[in-house]
C-alpha positions in Angstrom: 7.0 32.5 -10.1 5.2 31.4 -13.2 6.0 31.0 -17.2 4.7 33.5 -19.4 1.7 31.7 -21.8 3.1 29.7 -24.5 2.3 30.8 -27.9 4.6 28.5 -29.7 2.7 24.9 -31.0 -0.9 27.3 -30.9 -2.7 27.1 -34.2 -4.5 30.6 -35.3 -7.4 29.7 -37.5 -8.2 31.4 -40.5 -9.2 31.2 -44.4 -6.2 33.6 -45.1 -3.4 32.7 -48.0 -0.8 31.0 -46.0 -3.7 29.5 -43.7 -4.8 27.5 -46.7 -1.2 27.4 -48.5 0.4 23.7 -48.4 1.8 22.9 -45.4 5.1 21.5 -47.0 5.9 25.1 -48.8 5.7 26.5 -45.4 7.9 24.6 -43.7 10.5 24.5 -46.8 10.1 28.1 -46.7 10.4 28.3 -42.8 14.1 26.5 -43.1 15.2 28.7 -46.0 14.2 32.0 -43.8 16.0 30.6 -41.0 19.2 29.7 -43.4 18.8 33.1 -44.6 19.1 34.5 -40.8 22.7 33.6 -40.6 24.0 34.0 -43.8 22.8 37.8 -43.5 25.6 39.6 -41.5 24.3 43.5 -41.5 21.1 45.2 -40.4 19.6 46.1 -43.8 19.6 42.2 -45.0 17.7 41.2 -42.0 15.6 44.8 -42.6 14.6 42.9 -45.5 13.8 39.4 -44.3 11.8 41.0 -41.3 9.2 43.4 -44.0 8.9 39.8 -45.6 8.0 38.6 -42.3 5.7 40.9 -41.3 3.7 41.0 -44.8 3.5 37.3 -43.8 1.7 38.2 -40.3 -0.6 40.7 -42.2 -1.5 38.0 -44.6 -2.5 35.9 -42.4 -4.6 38.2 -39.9 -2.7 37.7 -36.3 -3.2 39.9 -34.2 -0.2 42.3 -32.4 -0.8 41.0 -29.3 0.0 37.6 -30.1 3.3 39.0 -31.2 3.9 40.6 -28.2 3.4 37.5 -26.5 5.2 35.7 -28.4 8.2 38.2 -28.3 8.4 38.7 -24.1 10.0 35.1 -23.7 13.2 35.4 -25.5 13.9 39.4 -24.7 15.9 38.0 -21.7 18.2 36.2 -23.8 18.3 38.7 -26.4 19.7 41.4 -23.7 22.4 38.9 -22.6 23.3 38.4 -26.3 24.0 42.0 -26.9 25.3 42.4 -23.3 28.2 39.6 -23.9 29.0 40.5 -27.1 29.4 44.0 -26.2 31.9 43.6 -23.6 33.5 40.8 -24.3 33.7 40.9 -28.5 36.4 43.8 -28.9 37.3 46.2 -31.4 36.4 50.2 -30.4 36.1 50.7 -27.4 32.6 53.1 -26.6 32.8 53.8 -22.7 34.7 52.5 -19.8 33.0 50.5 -16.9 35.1 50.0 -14.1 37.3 47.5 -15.5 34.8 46.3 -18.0 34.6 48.2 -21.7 31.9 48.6 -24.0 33.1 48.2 -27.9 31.1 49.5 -30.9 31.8 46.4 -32.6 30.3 44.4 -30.2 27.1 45.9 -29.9 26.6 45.9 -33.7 27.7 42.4 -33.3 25.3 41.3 -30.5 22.4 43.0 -31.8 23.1 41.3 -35.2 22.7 38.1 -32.8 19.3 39.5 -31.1 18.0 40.2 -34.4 18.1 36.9 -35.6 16.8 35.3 -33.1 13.8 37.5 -32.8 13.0 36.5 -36.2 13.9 33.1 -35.7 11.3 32.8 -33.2 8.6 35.0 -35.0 9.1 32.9 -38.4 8.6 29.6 -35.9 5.4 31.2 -34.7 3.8 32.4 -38.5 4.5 28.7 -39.3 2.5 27.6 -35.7 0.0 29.9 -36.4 -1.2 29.1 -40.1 -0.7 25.5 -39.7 -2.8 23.0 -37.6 -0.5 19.8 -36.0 -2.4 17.2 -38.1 -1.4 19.3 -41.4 2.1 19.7 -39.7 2.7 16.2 -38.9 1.5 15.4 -42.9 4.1 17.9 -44.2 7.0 16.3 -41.9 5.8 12.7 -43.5 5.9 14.1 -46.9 9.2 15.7 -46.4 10.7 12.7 -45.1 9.1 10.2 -46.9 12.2 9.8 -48.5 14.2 8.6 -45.7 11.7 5.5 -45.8 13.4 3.8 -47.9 16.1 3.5 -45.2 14.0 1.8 -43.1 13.6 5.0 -41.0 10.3 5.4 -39.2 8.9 8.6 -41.1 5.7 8.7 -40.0 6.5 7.8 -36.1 9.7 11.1 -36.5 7.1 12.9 -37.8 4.4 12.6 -35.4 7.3 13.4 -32.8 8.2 16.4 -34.1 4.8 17.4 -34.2 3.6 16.5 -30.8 6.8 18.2 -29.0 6.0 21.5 -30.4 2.0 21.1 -29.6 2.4 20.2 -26.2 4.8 23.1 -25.7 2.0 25.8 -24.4 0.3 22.4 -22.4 3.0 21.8 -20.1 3.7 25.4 -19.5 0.0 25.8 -18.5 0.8 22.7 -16.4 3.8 24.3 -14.6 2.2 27.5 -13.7 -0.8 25.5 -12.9 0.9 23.6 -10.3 3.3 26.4 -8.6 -0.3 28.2 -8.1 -1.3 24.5 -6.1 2.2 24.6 -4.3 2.0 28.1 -3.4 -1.8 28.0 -2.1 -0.4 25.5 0.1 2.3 27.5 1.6 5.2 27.0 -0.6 8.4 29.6 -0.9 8.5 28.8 -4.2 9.6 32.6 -6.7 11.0 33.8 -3.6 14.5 33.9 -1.3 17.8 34.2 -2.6 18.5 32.3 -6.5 19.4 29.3 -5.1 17.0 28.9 -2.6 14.6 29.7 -5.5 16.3 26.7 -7.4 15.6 24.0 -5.0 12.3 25.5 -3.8 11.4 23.9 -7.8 11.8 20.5 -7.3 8.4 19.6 -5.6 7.0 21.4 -8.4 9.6 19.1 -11.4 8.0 15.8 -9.5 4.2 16.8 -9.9 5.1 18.3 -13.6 7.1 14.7 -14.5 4.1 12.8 -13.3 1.4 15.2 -15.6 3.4 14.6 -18.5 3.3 10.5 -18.5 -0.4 11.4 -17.6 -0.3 13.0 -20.9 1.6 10.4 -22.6 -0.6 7.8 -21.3 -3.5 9.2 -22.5 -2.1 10.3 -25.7 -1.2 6.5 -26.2 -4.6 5.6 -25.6 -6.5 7.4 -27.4 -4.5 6.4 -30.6 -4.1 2.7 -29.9 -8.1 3.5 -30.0 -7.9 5.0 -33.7 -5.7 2.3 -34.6 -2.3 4.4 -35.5 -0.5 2.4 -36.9 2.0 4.6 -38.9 2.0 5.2 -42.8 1.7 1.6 -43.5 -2.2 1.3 -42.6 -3.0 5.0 -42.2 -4.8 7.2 -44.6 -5.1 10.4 -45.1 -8.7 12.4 -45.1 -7.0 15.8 -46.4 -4.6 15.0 -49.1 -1.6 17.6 -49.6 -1.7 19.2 -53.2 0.9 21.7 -54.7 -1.5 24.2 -56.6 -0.6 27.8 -57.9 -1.3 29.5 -55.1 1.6 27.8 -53.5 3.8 27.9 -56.3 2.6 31.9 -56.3 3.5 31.9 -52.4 7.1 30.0 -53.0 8.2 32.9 -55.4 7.4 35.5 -53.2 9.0 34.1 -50.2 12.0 33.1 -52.1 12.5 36.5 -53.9 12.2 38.1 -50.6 15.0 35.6 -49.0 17.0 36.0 -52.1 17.2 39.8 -51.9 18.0 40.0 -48.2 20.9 37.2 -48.6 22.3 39.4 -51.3 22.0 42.8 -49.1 22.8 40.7 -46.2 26.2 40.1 -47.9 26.6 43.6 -48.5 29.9 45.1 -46.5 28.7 48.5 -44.5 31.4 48.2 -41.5 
């Protein structure tokens, strides 16, 4: 039993457009796309948000497989989406199952629901992809900079934010790392019945817990040694600046979010 590679938190490098657009637009952009997800309730409004997506990908250079990888973790819960909503939303019924019915509205329904999430995920991963965690982390602080004056600790939320989606791919190469140790030494863990399968993971949740402090620990470490100290004492060696290009980039994205809320909106059933 292992996790499939992680590609969410992995930065792709390149000199591409969005690779050297401002970090800020990005994630403003990021949060209106998502918005735009659920306020589109037919096919041809998220049509439209996803060729938007896509040119995004192309921009930027990353490779297919990358989207495939990125892709294979979330089709299990995009088939129970469409399965649940299928049998248990209602409205025309399709075909008989035993006692169980399959409805037309519900599969238009639950593969509304799949949809969006797909691009959910894939809009998470353009962001990931063309942005490194140190230009992340100064986008957040910008963005919440704000919220200082509350006495709120921006730079500390910020760095938070950051770090949880970085260390996303690390402690799923952790896991599988140490269910190969478990399972070199004898261990039933991936097989039996699901329940046995269930408690056969707790000696590999106790080694995992442990690695992570590990990581925290030595995380802690080595910036007490660069002297973090927040936004009060830190500088910045790249500082953000909103130029054309990302005023050039903005429009695009928006236009292409504003047309697919609009067709989105659209009644076709």
């Amino acid at each position: 039993m292992q996790l499939p590679a992680a590609v969410i938190g992995q930065h792709y490098p390149g000199d591409s457009v969005l690779h050297l657009a401002d970090p800020r637009a990005k994630v403003v952009v990021s949060l209106l796309f998502a918005g735009a997800l659920f306020a589109c309730r037919n096919f041809p409004g998220l049509a439209i948000l996803a060729a938007g997506l896509m040119l995004g990908f192309a921009v930027a250079g990353v490779p297919a497989r990358l989207l495939a990888r990125g892709i294979v973790p979330v089709l299990f819960i995009m088939a129970v989406a469409v399965a649940a909503q299928a049998f248990l939303y209602g409205g025309e019924q399709i075909v008989a199952l035993g006692p169980l019915a399959v409805y037309r509205e519900g599969l238009l329904n639950g593969a509304l629901i799949a949809s969006r999430l797909l691009l959910l995920v894939l809009s998470g991963l353009l962001l990931t992809y063309t942005s490194a965690t140190v230009a992340l982390a100064d986008a957040f602080s910008r963005l919440l900079s704000p919220l200082a004056a509350l006495r709120l600790p921006v730079a500390e939320v910020a760095l938070m934010m950051t770090i949880a989606v970085r260390f996303i791919p690390v402690l799923i190469t952790d896991f599988n790392r140490v269910v190969k140790a478990q399972s070199a030494r004898g261990g039933a863990i991936g097989r039996g019945h699901p329940l046995g399968r269930a408690r056969n993971l707790f000696p590999v949740l106790i080694p995992l817990l442990v690695i992570s402090f590990r990581h925290a620990d030595n995380l802690a470490l080595a910036m007490e040694a660069r002297r973090w100290r927040g936004t009060a004492l830190r500088t910045q060696r790249r500082r953000l600046k909103f130029g054309r290009r990302d005023t050039a980039f903005c429009l695009v994205a928006v236009l292409f979010i504003a047309v697919g809320v609009i067709a989105g909106n659209i009644d076709l059933w």
